[in-house]
N, C-alpha and C positions, 0 to 999 in steps of 0.2 A: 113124744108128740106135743110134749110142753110147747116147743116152738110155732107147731103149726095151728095148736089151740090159741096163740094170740092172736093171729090175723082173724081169728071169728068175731072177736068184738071188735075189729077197727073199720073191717072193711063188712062190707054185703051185696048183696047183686046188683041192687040199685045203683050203687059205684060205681062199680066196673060196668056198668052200659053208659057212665056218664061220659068216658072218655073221650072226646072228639079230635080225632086230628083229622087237620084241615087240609095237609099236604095229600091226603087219598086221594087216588083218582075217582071221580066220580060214577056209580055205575048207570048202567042203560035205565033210563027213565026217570033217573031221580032229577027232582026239580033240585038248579041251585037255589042255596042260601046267597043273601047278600054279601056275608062272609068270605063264601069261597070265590065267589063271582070276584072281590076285593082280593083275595089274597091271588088267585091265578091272571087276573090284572096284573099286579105287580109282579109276578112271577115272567110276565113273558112283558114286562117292558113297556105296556101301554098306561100306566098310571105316572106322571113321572113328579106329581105334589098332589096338594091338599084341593087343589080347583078341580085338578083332573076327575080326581076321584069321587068329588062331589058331586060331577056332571054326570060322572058314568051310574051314580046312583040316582039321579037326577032330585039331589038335595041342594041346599042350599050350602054353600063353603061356610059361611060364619052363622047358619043356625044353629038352634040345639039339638035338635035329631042327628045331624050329622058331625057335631061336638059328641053326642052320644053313642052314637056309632063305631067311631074312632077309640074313645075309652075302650067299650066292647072289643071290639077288634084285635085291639093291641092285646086284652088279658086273656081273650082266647088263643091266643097265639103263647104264651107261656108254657102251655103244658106239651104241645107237640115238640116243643125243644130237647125234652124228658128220652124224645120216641126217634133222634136222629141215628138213622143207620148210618154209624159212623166205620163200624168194621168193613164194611162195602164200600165205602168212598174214595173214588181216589185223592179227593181232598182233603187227607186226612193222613199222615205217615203215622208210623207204631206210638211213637210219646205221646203225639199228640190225642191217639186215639183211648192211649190208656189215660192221660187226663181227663179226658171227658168219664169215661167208666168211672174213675173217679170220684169225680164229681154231683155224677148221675146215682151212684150209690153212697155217696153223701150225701144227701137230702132224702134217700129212704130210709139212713141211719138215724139221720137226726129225728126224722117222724118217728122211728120205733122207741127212740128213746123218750121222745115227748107224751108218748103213748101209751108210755110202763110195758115194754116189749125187751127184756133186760138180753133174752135168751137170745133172742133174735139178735140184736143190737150184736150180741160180743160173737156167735156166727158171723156175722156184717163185717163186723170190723176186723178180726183178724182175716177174713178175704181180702178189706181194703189195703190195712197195712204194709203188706208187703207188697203190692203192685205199685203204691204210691211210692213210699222209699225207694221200688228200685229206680221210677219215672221222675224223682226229683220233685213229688208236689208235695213239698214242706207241711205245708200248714193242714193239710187233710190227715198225711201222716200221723202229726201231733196230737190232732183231735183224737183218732180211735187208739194211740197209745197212750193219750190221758184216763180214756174213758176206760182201758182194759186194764190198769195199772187202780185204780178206782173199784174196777172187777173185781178180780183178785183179793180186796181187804173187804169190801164191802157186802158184795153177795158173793161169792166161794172162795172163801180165806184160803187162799194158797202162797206161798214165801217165794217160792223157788218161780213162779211165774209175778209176781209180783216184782220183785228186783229184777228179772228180766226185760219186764215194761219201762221197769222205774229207769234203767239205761237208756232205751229210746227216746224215753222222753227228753231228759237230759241232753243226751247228742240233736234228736231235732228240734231241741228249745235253744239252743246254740246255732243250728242249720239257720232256725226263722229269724232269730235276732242278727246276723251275716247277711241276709237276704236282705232283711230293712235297711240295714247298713249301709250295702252297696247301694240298694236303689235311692236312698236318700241322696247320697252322695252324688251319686249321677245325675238329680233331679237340680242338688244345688250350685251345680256346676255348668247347667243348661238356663237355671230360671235366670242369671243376670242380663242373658242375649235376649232373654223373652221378655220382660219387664223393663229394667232400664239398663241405659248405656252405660255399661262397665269396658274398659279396657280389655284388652288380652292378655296384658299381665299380670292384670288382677284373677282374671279365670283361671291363668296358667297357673298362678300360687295358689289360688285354694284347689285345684286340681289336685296339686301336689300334697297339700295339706292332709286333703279327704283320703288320700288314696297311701299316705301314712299313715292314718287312721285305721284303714282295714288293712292293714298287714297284719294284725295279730289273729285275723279270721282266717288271714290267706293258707296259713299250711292246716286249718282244721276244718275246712268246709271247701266243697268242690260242686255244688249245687249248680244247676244253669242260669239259675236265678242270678246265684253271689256273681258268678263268674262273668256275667254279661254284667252287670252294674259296676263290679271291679276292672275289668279291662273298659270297658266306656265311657268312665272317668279318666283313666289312664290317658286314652287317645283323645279325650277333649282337652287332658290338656299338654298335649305334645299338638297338637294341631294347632291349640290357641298359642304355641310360643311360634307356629310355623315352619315346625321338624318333622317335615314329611318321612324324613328315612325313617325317623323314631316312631313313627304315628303308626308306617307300614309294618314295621317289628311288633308294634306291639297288637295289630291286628293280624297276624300271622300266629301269634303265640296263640292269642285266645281262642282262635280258627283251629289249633294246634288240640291246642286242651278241651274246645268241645268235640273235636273227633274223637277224641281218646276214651269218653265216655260210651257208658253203654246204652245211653239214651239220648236222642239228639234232639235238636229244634233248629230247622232248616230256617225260620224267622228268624233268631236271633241269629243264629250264623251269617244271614241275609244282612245282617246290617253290619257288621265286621267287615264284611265284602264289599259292600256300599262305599264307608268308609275307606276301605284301603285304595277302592276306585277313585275316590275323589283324590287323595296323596298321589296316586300314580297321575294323573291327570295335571296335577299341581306340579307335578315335576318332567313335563310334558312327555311322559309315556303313555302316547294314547293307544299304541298298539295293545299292550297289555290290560289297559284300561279299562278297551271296546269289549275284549274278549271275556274278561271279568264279568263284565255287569251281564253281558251275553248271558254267563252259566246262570246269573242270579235272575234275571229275566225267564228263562228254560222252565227252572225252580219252582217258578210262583203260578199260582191259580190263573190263567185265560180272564181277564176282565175283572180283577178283583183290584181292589185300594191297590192294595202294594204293587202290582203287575203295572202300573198306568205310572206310580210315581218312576218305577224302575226302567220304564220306556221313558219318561221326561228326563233322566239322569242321560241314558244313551243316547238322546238326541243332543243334549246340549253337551255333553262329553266330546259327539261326531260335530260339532260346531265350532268346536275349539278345536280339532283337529284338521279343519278345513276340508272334513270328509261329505261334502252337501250331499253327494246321491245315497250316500245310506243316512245321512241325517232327513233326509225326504221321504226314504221308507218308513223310516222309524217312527215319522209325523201323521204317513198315509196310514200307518199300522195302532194309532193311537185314533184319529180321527174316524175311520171307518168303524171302530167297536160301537156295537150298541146297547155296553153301557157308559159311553163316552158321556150324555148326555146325564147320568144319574149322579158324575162327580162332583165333588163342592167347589164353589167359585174361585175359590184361593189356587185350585190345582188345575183348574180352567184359565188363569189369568198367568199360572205361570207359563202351562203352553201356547198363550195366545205367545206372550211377550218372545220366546224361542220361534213361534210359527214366523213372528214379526222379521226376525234375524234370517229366517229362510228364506221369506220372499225377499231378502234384501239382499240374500247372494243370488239367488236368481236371475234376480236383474243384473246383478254385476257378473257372472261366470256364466251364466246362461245351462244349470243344472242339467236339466231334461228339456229342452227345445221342443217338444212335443206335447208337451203336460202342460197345461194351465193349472201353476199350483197354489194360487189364488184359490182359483174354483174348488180345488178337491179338499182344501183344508178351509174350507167358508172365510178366508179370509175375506175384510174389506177393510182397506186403507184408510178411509176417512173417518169408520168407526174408530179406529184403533187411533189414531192423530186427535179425535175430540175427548173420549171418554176419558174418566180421572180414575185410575183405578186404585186397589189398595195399596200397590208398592208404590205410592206417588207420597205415602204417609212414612213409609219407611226414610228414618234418618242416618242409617249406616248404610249408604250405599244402594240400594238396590231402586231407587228411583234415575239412577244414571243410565242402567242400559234404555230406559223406556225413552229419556231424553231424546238418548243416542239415536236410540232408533227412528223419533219419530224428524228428528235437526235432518237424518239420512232422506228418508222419504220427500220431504221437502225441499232439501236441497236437489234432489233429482230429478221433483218436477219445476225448480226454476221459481220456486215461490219463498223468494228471498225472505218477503216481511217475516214471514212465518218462523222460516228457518233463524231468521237475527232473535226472533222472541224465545226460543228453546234454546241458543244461544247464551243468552242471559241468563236463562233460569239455571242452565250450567253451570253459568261462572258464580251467579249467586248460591246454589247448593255446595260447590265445591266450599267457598270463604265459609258459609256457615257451620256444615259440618265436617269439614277436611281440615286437617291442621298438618301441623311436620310429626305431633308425637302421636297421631291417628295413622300415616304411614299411608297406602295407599300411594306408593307412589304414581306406577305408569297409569295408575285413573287420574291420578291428578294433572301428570304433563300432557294425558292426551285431550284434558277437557282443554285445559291451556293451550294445545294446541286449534281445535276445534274454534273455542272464542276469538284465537286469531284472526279466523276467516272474515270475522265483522270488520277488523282493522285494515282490511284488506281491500275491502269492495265485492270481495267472491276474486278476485283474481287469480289465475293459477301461480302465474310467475311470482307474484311478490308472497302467497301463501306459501312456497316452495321455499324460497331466502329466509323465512320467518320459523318454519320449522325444522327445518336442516338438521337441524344442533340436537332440536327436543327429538325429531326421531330417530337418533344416532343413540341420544338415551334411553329413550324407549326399547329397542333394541336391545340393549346391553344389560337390561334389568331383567331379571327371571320371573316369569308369571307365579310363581310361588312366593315370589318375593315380600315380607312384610308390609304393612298387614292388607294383603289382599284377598278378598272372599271372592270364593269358590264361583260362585253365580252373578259378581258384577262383570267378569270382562266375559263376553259371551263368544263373542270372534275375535281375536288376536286384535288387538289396535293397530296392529302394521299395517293388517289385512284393511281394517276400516279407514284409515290414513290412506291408503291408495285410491280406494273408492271414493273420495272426497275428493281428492287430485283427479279423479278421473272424471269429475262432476262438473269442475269448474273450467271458466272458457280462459 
C-alpha cells in the first residue's frame, strides 16, 4: 500500500474537481463560458485571427481584457492535451499513439519523482520503459532507465537489476547521441539554402562529409529518428549534385529500412516519398510520380498542414506533366477545403502562383470549356499582375515563374508596355543572379528567349528566326538538368514558347 499512500499527500478532492477540459461537450442547460464559446469557435472554423475573435467576444483586439483572455485561454488549454483519446483516433497509427502514452506518462513520472513518490516512480517507469524502446522514443527511454539504474544503488541496493539498467543506459545514451547526430547534420545541410547562397557543390560536399560522419552510428543504432536524419542528408546531397537515379536509391533504401521495423512513422516515411517524387519528376516520370504522391496524399489527415502541401506538390507535379484537368481537380480539391483559409501566406502564395499557371493553360488548351476556373479558384488577374509577393525577394530562382507568368498574361491581353517592363526585369534578374557556374540552363535560354520579343516589336515572324536555334536547345536539355530547381520551370518552357507564338500577330 506504500505506493498508494503516496497519492494521499499530493493529490485531494479539491484537485481532482479542478480538472477542466474544455473539448466536453456541453450539457443541457449549462451556460457557456467565454472559453468554450472560444475554443468551439475555432473548432468549427468561424474564428479565423485575433480581430475575429475579439468581435465575437465583443472586446477590444488590442485591449487588456482581451490580451488577458488570450493568456487565459491558451493555459487552460494545456491540460486537456494530458486527456486526448488518442487510442480511438483515427488520426493516430500504433507509434505514434504509443508516443503520446509516452509522453503523457512522462510528465506523471516526473511529478512523482519531484514529489518524493520513489515507489510509484520505479512502477511508472518500468511500464514506460519498455513501450518507449520498443516505439523508438530515445530520450524518455533513457530518462526511466537512468532513473531505475539510480533505483537499484540507491533506494533498494540490487546488482543484478542495477547492471541490467546500467546496459540500457549505455545502448540508449548511444541511440540519443546518433539521433542528434543525424539530425544536426540534416539541419546543416538545409540551413545554407535557408540562410545564404551556397552553391550545390558546396551542400553536395558537406552532405557527403556529415554523412561520413555518421557511419560509425550506422551499424549501431536503427532508431527512426537516426535513420530519417541519416538517409535525408544522404539524399540532399545526391539531389544537390543532381543524381536523381541516386537520390531515388537512396529513398527507396530508407522506405526499405523503415518498413522493416516494428514500429513505423507514416510522416517520416511521407517525406522519403515526397522526395523520391520530386526525382521521378526531374527525370520526367510523371506517371509514377502522380501515383506516388497519390498513396502519400491517401496517408495524411483530410485538411491538415501536410495534406494541402501534398496537394500543392500533385498540382504542380500534374503541371509539368501537361495533365491540366487533374491539375484543376487537384486545385478545385485544395480551394474548396475549409481549412484553406486557416493556412500561412507562404503556402497561400505558393498556390496562388501554380493557380496563376492554371488559368494560363486555360486559356491556351481551353481545360474544361464549361467551368469558369477563375471563379472557382477566386482567382483575379490583376491582383496577381500588381501585388509584390514574397518569392519576388527570392534570389535563386523562384521569382522567374511569377515573371513568367505575369510577361503571359499581359502579353495576351495585348498590353505591350506592361509586358516590355516584366521583360526587363527578366533579363535584369537573369544578369544579376544567373551566371554559367549557377547553371540553370533552360531558365536562362528561355528568359533569353522571352526578352527577345522586345527586339522584335511582338512580331511572330521575326520572334520565330530569333529562337529557332534556342528552342532546338531547349529541347535537347533534360529538365533535371543542372542546376535546376524543382519549383522554377512549372510548365515545360516548350509548352510556354508555344503560347507566346501563339500570342503574337
Amino acid at each position: 500500500m506504500t505506493d498508494l499512500k503516496e497519492f494521499a499527500h499530493v493529490l485531494d478532492g479539491y484537485k481532482l474537481r479542478q480538472v477542466e477540459v474544455l473539448t466536453r461537450p456541453l450539457r443541457p442547460g449549462v451556460q457557456e463560458t467565454r472559453y468554450r464559446i472560444m475554443y468551439h469557435a475555432l473548432a468549427e472554423g468561424q474564428v479565423r485571427n485575433e480581430a475575429e475573435g475579439a468581435q465575437l467576444l465583443k472586446l477590444d483586439a488590442k485591449g487588456r481584457p482581451f490580451r488577458r483572455f488570450l493568456l487565459e485561454f491558451r493555459r487552460r488549454l494545456f491540460a486537456p492535451l494530458l486527456f486526448l483519446d488518442t487510442e480511438n483516433s483515427p488520426n493516430f497509427n500504433s507509434t505514434q499513439k504509443a508516443n503520446f502514452e509516452c509522453l503523457r506518462k512522462l510528465a506523471t513520472f516526473q511529478t512523482l519523482v519531484y514529489r518524493h513518490c520513489p515507489e510509484n516512480a520505479c512502477l511508472l517507469a518500468k511500464a514506460i520503459i519498455e513501450l518507449a524502446i520498443q516505439n523508438d522514443v530515445t530520450l524518455v527511454a533513457l530518462e526511466m532507465a537512468t532513473f531505475l539504474k539510480r533505483y537499484y544503488v540507491e533506494r533498494v541496493p540490487d546488482s543484478e537489476q542495477y547492471l541490467h539498467y546500467q546496459a540500457y543506459v549505455e545502448r540508449l545514451r548511444l541511440d540519443w547521441q546518433a539521433e542528434n547526430k543525424a539530425m544536426e547534420s540534416y539541419q546543416a545541410v538545409i540551413a545554407p539554402a535557408v540562410k545564404s547562397k551556397s552553391t550545390q557543390s558546396q551542400i553536395a560536399n558537406r552532405a557527403q562529409a556529415l554523412v561520413e560522419s555518421l557511419s560509425s552510428y550506422k551499424e549501431k543504432c536503427n532508431t527512426i529518428i537516426f535513420v530519417s536524419g541519416y538517409y535525408a542528408t544522404r539524399y540532399i546531397g545526391e539531389m544537390s549534385r543532381f543524381h536523381w537515379h541516386d537520390a531515388i536509391a537512396v529513398c527507396d533504401e530508407a522506405i526499405s529500412n523503415l518498413n522493416d521495423k516494428s514500429c513505423t512513422s507514416p510522416r517520416i516515411m511521407a517525406v522519403f516519398k515526397v522526395h523520391k517524387v520530386i526525382c521521378l519528376t526531374m527525370l520526367d516520370r510523371y506517371v509514377e510520380a502522380l501515383r506516388l504522391n497519390s498513396e502519400v496524399i491517401q496517408a495524411e489527415i483530410i485538411g491538415s498542414r501536410n495534406w494541402f502541401l501534398y496537394l500543392d506538390n500533385q498540382l504542380l507535379v500534374s503541371l509539368k506533366a501537361t495533365q491540366y484537368k487533374s491539375a484543376s481537380q487537384t486545385a478545385a480539391k485544395i480551394y474548396s477545403s475549409r481549412n484553406f483559409a486557416a493556412m500561412p501566406e507562404s503556402i497561400k502564395e505558393s498556390w496562388t502562383l501554380l493557380a496563376a499557371y492554371l488559368i494560363l493553360a486555360d486559356r491556351n488548351e481551353g481545360i474544361n470549356p464549361g467551368i469558369q476556373l477563375e471563379k472557382v479558384l477566386n482567382f483575379r488577374v490583376n491582383k496577381f499582375l500588381n501585388q509584390v509577393p514574397n518569392y519576388s525577394k527570392d534570389k535563386k530562382g523562384m521569382n522567374v515563374p511569377i515573371l513568367i507568368a505575369q510577361f503571359l498574361f499581359l502579353l495576351q491581353s495585348k498590353e505591350f508596355d506592361g509586358a516590355h517592363d516584366k521583360l526587363t526585369a527578366l533579363r535584369k534578374y537573369r544578369v544579376k543572379h544567373f551566371n554559367t557556374e549557377d547553371g540553370y540552363y533552360r531558365t536562362q535560354l528561355f528568359i533569353r528567349m522571352l526578352c527577345s520579343v522586345a527586339g522584335t516589336a511582338f512580331n511572330k515572324k521575326l520572334f520565330l528566326k530569333k529562337t529557332a536555334d534556342m528552342i532546338k536547345t531547349v529541347t535537347r536539355i533534360p529538365k533535371g538538368h543542372p542546376d535546376q530547381h524543382f519549383k522554377i520551370e512549372i510548365i515545360p518552357y516548350e509548352v510556354l514558347w508555344q503560347w507566346v507564338v501563339n500570342c503574337l500577330d
